[in-house]
N, C-alpha and C positions, 0 to 999 in steps of 0.2 A: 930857562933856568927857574929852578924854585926859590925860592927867598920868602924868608922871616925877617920879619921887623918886629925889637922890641925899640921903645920908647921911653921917655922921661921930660917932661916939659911944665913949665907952670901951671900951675890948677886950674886958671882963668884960659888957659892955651891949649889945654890938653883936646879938645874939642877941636879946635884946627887941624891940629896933625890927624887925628883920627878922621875926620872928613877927608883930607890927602890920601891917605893911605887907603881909604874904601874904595878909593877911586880905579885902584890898583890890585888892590888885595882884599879878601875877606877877614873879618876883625874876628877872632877867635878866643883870645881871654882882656882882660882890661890890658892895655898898652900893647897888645902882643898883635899884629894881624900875619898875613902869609896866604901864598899864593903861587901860581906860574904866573911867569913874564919872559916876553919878548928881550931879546937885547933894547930894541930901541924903547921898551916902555922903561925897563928899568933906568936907561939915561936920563929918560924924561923925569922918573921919577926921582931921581939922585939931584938932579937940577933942582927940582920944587923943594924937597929939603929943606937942600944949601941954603936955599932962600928965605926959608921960615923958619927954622931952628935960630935960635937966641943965645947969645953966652950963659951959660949953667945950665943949659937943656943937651939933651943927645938925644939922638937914634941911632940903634944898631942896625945895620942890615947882617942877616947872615944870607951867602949864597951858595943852591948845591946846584950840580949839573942839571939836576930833573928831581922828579918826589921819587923815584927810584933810587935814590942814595939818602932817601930820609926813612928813620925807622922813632916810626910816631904812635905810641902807648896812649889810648885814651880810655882814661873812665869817665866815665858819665854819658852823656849828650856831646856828641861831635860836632861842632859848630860848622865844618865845613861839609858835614851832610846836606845841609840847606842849600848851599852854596853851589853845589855840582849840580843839583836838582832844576835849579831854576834855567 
């Protein structure tokens, strides 16, 4: 499945989740990352979370079938060019 995550966490904390989330995903604008994932990474990753999100913080997950049901406009510099490269 594809999945985007955006974010919102304390300023002091915002670096944790981003570390998390790189682990999984490519980080593509500030608090935004996204990616393909397995069923079982995304469990894994929905577990980690839970676990580190705080009251007054969130993350979104959005989920599609595949990047084939995503229709992604970029200007500029593609962040996830880097990404499929490596």
């Amino acid at each position: 499945m594809y999945v985007i995550a955006v974010y919102d966490m304390e300023a002091e904390r915002t670096q944790l989740m981003l570390s998390l989330l790189r682990r999984y995903l490519t980080h593509v604008q500030n608090s935004v990352c996204e990616g393909e994932l397995t069923d079982a990474q995304y469990a894994v990753l929905t577990e980690e979370i839970e676990e580190t999100v705080k009251p007054n913080e969130s993350v979104i997950l959005y989920q599609l079938r595949d990047d084939n049901w995503l229709n992604r406009k970029i200007y500029g510099s593609d962040p996830m060019d880097d990404h499929r490269l490596i």
